[in-house]
Every structure is written in C-alpha cells, then in structure tokens.
C-alpha positions in Angstrom: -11.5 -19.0 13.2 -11.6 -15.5 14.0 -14.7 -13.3 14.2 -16.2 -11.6 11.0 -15.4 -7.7 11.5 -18.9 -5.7 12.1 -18.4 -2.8 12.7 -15.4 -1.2 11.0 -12.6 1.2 11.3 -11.1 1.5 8.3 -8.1 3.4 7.2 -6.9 3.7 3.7 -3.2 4.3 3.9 -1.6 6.5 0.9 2.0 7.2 1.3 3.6 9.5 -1.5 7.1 11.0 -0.6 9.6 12.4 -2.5 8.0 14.7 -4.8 5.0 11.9 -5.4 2.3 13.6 -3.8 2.9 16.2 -6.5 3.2 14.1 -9.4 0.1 11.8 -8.6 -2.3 14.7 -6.8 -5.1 14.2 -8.9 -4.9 10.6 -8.6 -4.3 10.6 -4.5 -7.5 12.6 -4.3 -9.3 9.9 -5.6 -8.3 8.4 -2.4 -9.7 10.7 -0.1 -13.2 11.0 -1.8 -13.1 7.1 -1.7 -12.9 6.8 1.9 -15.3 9.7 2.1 -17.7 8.1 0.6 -17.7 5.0 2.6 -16.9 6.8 6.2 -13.2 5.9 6.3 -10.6 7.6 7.4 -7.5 8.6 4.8 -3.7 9.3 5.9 -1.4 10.6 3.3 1.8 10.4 4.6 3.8 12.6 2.5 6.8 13.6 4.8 8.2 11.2 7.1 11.6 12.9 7.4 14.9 12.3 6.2 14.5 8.9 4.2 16.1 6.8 1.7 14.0 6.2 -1.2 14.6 2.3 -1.0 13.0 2.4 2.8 9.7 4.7 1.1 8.3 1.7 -0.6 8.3 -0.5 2.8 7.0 2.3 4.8 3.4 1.5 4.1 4.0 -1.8 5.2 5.0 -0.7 8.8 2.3 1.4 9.1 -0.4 -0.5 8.0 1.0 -2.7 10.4 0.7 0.1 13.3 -2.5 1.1 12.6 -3.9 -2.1 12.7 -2.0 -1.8 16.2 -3.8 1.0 16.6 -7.6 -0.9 16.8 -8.3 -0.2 13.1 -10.2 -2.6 12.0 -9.5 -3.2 8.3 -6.5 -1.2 6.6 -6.5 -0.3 2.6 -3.0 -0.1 1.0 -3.1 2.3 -2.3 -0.4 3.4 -4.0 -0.1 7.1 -4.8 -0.2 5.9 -8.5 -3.7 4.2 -8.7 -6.8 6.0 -9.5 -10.1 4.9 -7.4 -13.1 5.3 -9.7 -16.2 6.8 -8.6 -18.2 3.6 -8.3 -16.1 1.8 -6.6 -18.1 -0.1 -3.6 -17.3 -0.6 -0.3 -14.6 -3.1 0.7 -16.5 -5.3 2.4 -18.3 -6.3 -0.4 -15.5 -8.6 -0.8 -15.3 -10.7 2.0 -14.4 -14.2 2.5 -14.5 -16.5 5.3 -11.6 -16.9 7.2 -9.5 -14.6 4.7 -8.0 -11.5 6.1 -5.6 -10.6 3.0 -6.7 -9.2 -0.2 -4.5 -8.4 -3.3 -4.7 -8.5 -6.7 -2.4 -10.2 -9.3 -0.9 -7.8 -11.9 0.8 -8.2 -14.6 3.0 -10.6 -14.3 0.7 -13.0 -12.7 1.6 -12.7 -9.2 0.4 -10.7 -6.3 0.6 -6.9 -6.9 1.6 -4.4 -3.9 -0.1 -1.4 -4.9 -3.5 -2.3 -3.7 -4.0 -4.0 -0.6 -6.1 -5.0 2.2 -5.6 -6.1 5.6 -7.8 -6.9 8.3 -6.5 -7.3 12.1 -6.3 -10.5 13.2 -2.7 -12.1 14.6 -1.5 -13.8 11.8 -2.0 -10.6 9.5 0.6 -9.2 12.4 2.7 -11.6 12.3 3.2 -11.4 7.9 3.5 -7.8 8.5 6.5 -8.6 10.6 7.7 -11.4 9.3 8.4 -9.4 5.7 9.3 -6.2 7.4 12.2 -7.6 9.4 13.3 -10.1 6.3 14.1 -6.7 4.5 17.6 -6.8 4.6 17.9 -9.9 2.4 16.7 -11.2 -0.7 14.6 -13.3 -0.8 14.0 -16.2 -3.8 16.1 -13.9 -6.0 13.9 -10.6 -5.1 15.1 -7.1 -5.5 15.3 -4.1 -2.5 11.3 -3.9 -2.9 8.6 -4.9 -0.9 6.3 -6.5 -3.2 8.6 -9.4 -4.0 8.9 -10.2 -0.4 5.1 -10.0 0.3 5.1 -12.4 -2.9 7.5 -14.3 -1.2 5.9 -14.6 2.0 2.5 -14.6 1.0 3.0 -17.8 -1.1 2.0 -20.4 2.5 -0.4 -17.8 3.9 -3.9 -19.6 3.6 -5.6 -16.3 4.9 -4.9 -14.9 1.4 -7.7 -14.2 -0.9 -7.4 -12.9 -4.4 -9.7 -10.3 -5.7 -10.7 -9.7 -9.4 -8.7 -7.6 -11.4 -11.2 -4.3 -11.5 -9.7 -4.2 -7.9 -6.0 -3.3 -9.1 -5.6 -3.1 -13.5 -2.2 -2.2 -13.9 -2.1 -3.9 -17.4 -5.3 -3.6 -19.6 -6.4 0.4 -20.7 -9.7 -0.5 -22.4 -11.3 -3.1 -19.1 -14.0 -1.7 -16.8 -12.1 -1.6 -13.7 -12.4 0.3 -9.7 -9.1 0.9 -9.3 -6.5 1.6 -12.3 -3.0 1.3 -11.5 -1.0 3.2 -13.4 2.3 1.8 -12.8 5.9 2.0 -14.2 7.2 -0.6 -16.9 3.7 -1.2 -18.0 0.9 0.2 -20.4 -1.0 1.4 -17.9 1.8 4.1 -17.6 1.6 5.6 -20.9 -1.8 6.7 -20.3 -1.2 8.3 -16.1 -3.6 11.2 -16.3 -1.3 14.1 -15.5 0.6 16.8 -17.4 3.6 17.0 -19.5 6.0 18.5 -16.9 4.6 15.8 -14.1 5.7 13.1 -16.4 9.6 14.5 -16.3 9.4 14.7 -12.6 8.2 11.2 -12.7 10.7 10.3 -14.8 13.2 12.1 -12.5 12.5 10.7 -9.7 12.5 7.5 -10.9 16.1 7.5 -12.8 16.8 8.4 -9.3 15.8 5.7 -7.4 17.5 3.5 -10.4 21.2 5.1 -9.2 20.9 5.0 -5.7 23.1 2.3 -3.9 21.3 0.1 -1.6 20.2 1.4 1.8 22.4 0.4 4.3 20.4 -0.1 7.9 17.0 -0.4 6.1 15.1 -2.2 8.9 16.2 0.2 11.5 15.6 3.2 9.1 12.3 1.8 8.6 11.1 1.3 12.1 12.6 5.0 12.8 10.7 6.8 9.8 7.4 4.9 11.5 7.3 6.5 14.6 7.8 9.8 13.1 5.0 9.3 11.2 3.3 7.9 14.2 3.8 11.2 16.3 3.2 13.8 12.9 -0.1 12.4 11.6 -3.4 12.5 13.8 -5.2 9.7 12.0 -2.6 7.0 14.0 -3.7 9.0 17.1 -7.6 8.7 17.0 -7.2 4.8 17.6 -5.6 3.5 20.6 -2.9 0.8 20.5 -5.1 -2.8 21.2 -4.6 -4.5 24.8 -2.7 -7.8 24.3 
C-alpha cells in the first residue's frame, strides 16, 4: 500500500499542437482558471517542434509520465477539447484507497483518454511505460492512438478507479456535468462552443490526420519531442526529478 498524497503538487497537463490551441482557446482557458482555482500548476504545450501528428496524441502520455518524474504529486490529463466548468471541485475529492488512476468511460463504454489522472506511485510509472514503448504495435486490434492502448493495458491494472461521468461527458448535451468533452464522432461535437471558421480548421486538421501514413519511428520520435518540451516549458523545471 502506498501512502495517501497530503500535500499536493499538481499539474494539469494540456497539450494542443498543430493549430489546436487556436481552435479550442476558449475551451483550454478553462483549464488554466481550473488549476487557478485550486493552486495548480497548468502547462500547455503547444509547440514541441517538428512532429508527426500520430506522435501528438501520445505526447501527453510521456509527459505526464516526466512530470510525475519530476516530484509532482498528482498529474491531470485534459484534452484541449474539453471544457472544465466553473464548479468543478478539487480532484481530490475523488479519492480512493489504494487507487492511483482515474478515468472516465465515454461513449462507447470503455475508458476515455481525454481526461485523466495520475498520481506517482511505481506502478503508475511502470503503465506509463509499459503503453508508451508498446506504441509501435497494435494492440487487441487498436489503431495508431493512445487511448486504445491505455484501454488495452489498463484492462489488469487494479489501481484503476472509474469516476462518474460529470468527470468526462463526451456523449450526453442536456446532463449536469464538470468537464464536457467535446469530441469528434460524437454529439458532443456538434455543439463545441467556438466559431464558424474554427470549425473548418477543425475539420482541416482533422481530414489531415485521416491522410497521413503511419509514423514511422514513433517511439523514438516520441521520447525526442519529450525532452524538447522538457527543456522549453518552465513548469517541468520547478520540480526536480525524484531520487530512486
């Protein structure tokens, strides 16, 4: 059993590259006030170099798994296209014993990528790693994204807990929720709160990301596009890595 975290360092991690951080700016600021509220710190990585849009997705992953490296305590995972409300409490409101991984399931009844939580402990290290590194190959018939290896991976890790919906709605517009995910191939999408001509750069950028072939060298491009981020962004700075 490892100790309950008392006094935290959190970090909530938004990474938006490619033109993101302009299409979901409204929503990323959400983000920010969020972990003002509640004394956190925020990153948004928005430039990490040159980088294949296939390694962006699995970028968070690595760095959440850095700062956590890094003596952060707890590390919140929120994708650029989810909207934190103004009530939203504190994350550790919703704590369990012994669990040091939070998700939420979406849509399709399995666990959703675009809002997560991870505390530091060693086996929260080694699921980081073990996905990241298992990137190069499908995975139970998974695509090039991350979420269907953290589904895969995340299927024998008791340290798992699932939190209530509110925590990450990406599929039902009229339920009282903290965080709204508005992401693609769902309903939620339809109703993204941002202008006309952000939509067709979303669309853009998406179509994209649909041509692309896959990325050739992804785990070394990932691991390379980490410690530029590393070196740009102060926040990984402020925490020293943790003795071993």
């Amino acid at each position: 059993m490892h100790s309950t975290v008392v006094t935290q360092n959190v970090l909530v991690l938004t990474v938006a590259l490619g033109g993101y951080r302009l299409v979901f700016d409204k929503l990323i600021a959400s983000h920010s006030r969020y972990a003002q509220r509640h004394g956190y710190q925020h990153a948004l990585i928005d430039k990490a170099g040159k980088i294949h849009p296939h390694a962006a997705p699995w970028l968070k992953l690595s760095l959440a798994k850095e700062a956590l490296l890094r003596n952060y305590d707890v590390v919140l995972v929120v994708d650029a296209d989810c909207l934190i409300r103004q009530d939203t409490p504190a994350i550790a409101t919703v704590w369990k014993q012994d669990k040091y991984v939070y998700g939420v399931k979406g849509f399709s009844g399995r666990l959703n990528s675009g809002f997560l939580v991870f505390k530091r402990c060693p086996e929260v290290l080694e699921l980081l790693e073990l996905t990241l590194d298992s990137c190069e190959r499908p995975v139970d018939g998974q695509d090039w994204g991350e979420n269907g290896h953290l589904i895969y991976f995340s299927h024998s890790y008791s340290e798992l807990a699932y939190l209530p919906r509110c925590w990450n709605n990406n599929c039902d517009p009229s339920a009282r929720d903290y965080v709204r995910h508005f992401c693609g191939g769902t309903a939620m999408a339809r109703n993204v709160p941002i202008s006309i001509w952000r939509r067709w750069l979303l669309l853009l950028l998406r179509r994209r990301i649909q041509r692309l072939a896959r990325c050739e060298g992804l785990r070394s491009q990932i691991s390379s596009r980490t410690l530029y981020c590393l070196a740009r962004y102060p926040v990984f700075h402020q925490a020293q890595p943790a003795r071993t």
